[in-house]
C-alpha positions as CSV (number, residue, x, y, z in Angstrom):
1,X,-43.5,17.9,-52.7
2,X,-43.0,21.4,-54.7
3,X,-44.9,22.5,-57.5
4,X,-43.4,22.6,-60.7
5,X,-45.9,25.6,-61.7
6,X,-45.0,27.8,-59.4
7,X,-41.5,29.1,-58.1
8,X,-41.0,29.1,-54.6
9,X,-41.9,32.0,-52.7
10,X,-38.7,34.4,-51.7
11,X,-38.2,35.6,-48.0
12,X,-39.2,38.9,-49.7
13,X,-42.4,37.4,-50.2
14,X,-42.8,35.6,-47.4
15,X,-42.5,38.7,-45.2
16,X,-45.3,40.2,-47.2
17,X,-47.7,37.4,-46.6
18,X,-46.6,37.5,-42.9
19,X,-47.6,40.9,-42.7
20,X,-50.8,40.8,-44.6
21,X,-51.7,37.9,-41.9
22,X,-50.6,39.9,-39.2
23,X,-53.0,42.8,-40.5
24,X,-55.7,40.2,-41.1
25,X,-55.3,39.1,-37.4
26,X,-55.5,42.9,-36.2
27,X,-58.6,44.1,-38.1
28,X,-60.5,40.6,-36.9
29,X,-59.7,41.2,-33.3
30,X,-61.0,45.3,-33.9
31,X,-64.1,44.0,-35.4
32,X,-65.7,43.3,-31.8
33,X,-66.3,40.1,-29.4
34,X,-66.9,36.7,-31.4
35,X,-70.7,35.9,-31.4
36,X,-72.6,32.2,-31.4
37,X,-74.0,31.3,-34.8
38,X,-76.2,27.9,-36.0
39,X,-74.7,26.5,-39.0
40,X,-78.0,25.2,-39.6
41,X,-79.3,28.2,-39.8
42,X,-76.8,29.8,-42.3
43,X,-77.5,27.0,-44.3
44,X,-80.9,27.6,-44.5
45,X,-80.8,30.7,-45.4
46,X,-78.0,30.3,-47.5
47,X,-80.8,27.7,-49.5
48,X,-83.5,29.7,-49.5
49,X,-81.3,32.3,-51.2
50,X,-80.6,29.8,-53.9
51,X,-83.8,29.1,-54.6
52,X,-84.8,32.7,-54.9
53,X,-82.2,33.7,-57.0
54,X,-82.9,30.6,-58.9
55,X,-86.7,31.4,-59.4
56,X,-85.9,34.7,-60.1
57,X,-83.5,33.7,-62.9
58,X,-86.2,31.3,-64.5
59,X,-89.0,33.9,-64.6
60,X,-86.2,36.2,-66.4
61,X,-85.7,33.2,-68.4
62,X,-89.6,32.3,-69.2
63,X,-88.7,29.3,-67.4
64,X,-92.2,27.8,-65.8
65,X,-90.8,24.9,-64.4
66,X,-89.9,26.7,-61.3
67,X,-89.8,24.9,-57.6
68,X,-91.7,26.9,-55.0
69,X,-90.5,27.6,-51.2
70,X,-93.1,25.4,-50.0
71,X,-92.6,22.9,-52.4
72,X,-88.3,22.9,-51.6
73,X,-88.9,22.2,-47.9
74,X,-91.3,19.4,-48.6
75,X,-88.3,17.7,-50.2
């Protein structure tokens, strides 16, 4: 199927997204060994960042109605 929004990309193009993968490749595989991660735990955090930017917003606001840390986990 081809989009009827966009033209189709030119070899031109192509070459320049080939490269900028090829760079993209390079500068992950300089960055240093691969490393173990728990997508729990990212998630987590990732949540209780949420919430605090959340809380922080509704004090800003004058918002009272504000869930707590404690009272997000109990849920």
């Amino acid at each position: 199927m081809t989009c009827l929004h966009r033209a189709p990309p030119t070899a031109s193009h192509a070459s320049v997204l080939l490269e900028q993968l090829r760079q993209d490749v390079r500068a992950g595989l300089a960055s240093g060994p691969a490393v173990a991660w728990d997508s729990e735990q990212v998630k987590r955090d990732g949540r209780k960042r949420n919430r605090s930017r959340a809380a922080a917003l509704a004090r800003a606001c004058g918002d009272l109605d504000v869930v707590s840390d404690s009272d997000a986990s109990a849920s």
